[in-house]
OpenMM code with the backbone's topology and positions (N, CA, C; nanometers):
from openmm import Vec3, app, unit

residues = "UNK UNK UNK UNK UNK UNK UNK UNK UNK UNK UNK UNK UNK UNK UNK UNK UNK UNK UNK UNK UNK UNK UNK UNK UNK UNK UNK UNK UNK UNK UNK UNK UNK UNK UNK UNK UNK UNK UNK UNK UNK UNK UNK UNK UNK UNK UNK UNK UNK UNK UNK UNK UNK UNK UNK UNK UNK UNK UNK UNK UNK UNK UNK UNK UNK UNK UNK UNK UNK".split()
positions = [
    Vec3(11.9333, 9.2666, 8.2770),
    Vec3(12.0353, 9.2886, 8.1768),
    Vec3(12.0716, 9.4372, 8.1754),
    Vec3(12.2228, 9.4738, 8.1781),
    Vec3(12.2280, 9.6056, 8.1610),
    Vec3(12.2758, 9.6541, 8.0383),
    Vec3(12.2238, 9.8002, 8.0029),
    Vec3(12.2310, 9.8586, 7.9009),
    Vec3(12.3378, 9.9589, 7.9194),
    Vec3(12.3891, 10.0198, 7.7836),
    Vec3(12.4620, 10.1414, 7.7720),
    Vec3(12.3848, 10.2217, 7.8231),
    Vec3(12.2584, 10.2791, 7.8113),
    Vec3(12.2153, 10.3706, 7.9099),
    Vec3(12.2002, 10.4048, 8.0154),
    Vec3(12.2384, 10.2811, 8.0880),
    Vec3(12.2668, 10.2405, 8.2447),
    Vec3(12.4002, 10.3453, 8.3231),
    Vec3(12.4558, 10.3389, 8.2278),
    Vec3(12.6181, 10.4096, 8.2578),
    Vec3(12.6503, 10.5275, 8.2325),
    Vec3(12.7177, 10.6107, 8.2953),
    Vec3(12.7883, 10.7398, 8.2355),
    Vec3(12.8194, 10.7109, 8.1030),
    Vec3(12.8918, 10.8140, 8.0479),
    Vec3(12.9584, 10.8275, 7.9581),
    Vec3(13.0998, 10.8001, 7.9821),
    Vec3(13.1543, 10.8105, 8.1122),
    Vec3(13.2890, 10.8155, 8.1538),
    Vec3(13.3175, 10.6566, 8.2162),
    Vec3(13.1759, 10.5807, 8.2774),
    Vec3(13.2006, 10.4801, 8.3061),
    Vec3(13.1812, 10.3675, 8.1765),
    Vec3(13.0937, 10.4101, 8.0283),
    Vec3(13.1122, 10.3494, 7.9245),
    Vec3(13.2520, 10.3490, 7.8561),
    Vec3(13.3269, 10.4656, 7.8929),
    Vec3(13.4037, 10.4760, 7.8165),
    Vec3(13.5497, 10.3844, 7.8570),
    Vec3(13.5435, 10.3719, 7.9983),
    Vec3(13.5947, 10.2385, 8.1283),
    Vec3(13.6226, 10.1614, 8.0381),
    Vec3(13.4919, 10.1225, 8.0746),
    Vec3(13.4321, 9.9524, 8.0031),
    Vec3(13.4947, 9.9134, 7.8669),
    Vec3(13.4552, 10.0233, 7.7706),
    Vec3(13.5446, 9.9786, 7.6232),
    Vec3(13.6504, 9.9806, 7.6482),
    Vec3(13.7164, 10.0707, 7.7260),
    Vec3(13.8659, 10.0268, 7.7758),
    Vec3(13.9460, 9.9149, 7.7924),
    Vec3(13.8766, 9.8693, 7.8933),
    Vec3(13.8547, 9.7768, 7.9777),
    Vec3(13.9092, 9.5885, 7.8382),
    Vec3(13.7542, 9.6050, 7.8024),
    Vec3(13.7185, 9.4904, 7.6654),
    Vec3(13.8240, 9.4852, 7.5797),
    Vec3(13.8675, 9.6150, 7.5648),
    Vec3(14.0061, 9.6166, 7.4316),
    Vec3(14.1593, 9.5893, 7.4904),
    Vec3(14.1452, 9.6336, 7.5787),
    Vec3(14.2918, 9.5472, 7.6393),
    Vec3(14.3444, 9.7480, 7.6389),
    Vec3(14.3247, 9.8057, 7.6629),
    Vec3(14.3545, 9.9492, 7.6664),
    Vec3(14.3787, 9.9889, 7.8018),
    Vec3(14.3544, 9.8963, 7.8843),
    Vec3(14.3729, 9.9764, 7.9840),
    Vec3(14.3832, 9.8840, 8.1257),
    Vec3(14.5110, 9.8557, 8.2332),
    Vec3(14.4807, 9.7526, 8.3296),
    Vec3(14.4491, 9.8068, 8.4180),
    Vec3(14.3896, 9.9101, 8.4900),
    Vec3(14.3259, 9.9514, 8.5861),
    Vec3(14.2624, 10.0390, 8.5483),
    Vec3(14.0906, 10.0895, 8.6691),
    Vec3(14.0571, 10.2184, 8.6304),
    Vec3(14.0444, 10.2605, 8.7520),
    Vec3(14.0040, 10.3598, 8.7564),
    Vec3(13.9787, 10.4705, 8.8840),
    Vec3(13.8943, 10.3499, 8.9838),
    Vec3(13.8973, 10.3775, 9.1307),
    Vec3(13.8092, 10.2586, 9.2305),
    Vec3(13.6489, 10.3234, 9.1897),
    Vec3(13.6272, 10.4436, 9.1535),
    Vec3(13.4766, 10.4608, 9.1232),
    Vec3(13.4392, 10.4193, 9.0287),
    Vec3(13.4978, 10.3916, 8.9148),
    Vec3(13.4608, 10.3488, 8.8214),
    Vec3(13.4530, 10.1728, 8.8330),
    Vec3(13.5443, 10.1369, 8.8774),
    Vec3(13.5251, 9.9946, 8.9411),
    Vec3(13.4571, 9.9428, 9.0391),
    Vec3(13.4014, 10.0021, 9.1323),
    Vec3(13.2549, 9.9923, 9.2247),
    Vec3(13.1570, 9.9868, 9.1183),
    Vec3(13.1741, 10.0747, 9.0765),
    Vec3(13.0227, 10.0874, 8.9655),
    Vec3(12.9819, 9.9665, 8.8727),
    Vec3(13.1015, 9.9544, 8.8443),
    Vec3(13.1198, 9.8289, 8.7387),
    Vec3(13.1168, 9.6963, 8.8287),
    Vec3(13.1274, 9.6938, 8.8998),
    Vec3(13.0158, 9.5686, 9.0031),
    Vec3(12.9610, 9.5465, 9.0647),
    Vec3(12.8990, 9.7058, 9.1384),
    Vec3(12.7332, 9.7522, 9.1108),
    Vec3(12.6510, 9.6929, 9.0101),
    Vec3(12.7047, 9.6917, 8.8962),
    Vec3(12.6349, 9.6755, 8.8190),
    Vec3(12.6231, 9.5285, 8.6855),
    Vec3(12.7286, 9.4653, 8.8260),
    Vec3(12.7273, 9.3235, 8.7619),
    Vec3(12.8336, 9.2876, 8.6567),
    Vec3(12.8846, 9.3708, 8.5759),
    Vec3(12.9837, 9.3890, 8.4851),
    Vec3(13.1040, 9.3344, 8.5218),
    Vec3(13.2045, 9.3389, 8.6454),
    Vec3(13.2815, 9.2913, 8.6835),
    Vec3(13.2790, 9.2262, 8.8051),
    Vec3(13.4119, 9.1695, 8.8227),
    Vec3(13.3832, 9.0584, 8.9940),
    Vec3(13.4762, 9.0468, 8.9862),
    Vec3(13.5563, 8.9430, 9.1086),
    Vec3(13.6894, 8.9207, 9.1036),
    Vec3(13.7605, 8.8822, 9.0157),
    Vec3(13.7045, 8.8056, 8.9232),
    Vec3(13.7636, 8.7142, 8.7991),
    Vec3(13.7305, 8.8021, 8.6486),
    Vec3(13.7393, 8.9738, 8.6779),
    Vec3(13.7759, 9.0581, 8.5911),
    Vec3(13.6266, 9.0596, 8.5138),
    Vec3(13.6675, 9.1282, 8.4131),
    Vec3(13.5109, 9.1747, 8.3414),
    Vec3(13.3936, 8.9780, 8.3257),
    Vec3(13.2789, 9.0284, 8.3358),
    Vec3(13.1923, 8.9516, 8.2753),
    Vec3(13.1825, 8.9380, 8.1064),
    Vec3(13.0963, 8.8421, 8.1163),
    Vec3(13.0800, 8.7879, 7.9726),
    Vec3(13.0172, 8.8639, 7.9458),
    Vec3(12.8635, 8.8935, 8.0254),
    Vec3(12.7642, 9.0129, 8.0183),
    Vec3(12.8444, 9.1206, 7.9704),
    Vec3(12.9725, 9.1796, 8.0250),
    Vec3(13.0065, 9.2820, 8.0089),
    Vec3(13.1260, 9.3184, 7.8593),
    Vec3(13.1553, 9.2008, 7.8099),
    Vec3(13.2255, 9.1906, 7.6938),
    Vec3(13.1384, 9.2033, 7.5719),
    Vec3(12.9904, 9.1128, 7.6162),
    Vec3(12.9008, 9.1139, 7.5157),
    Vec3(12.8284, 9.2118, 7.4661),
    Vec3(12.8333, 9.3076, 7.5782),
    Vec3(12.7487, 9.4361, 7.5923),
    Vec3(12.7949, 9.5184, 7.4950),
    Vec3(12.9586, 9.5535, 7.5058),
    Vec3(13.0466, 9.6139, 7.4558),
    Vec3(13.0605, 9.5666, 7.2770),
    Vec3(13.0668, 9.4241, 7.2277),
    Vec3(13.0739, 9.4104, 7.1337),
    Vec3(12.9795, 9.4340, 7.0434),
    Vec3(12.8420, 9.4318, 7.1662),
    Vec3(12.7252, 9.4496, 7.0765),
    Vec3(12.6767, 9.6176, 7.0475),
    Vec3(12.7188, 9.6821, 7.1489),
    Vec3(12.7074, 9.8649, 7.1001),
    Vec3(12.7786, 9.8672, 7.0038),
    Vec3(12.9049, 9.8327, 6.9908),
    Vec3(13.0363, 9.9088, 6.9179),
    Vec3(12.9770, 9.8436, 6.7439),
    Vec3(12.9648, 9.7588, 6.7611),
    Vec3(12.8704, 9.6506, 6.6199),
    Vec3(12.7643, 9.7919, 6.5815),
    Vec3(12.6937, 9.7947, 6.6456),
    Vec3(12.5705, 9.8449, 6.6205),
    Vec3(12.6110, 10.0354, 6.5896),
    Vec3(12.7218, 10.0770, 6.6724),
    Vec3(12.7511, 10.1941, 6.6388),
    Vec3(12.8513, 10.2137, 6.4385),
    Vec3(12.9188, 10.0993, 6.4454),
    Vec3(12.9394, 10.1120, 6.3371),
    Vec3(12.8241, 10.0660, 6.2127),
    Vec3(12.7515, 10.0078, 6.2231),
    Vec3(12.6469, 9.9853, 6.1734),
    Vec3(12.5289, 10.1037, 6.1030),
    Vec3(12.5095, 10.2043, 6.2189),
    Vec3(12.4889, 10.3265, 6.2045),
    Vec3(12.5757, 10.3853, 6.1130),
    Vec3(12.7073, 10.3886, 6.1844),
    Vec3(12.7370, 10.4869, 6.0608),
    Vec3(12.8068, 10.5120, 5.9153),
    Vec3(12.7962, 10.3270, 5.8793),
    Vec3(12.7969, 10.3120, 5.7622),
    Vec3(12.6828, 10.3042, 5.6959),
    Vec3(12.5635, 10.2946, 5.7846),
    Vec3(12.4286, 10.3547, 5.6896),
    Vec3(12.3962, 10.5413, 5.7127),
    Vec3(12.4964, 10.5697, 5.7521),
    Vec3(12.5114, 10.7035, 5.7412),
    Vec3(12.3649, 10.7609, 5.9040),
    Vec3(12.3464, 10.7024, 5.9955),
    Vec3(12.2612, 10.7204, 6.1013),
    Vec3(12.3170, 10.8028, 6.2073),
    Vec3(12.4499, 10.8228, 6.1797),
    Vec3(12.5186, 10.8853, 6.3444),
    Vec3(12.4805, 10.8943, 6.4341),
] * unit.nanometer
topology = app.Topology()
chain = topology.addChain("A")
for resn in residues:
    res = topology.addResidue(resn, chain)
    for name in ("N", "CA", "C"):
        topology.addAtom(name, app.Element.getBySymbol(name[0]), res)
């Protein structure tokens, strides 16, 4: 299973891209990486990789409405 810590910062920041509809292409390095690492394939992002995303962004706001930043 991969984690946010797995990734840059620049290739996390892809990915949320990516999940939100923000963005229809990214750089080819950033897209190697991203199926390096299982996240994407021909048939566009994974589930793994939607779930990943919903579950940081959850958990980041979570933080910082208990004030955790």
């Amino acid at each position: 299973m991969v984690a946010r810590r797995d990734m840059t910062s620049d290739e996390w920041k892809w990915l949320v891209r990516l999940c939100q509809h923000e963005a229809d292409s990214v750089p080819k390095v950033i897209e190697e990486r991203l199926i390096e690492l299982g996240l994407s394939g021909p048939n566009g992002l994974s589930n793994e990789a939607r779930d990943l995303v919903q579950r940081e962004l959850l958990s980041e706001r979570r933080n910082r409405l208990q004030g955790l930043h």
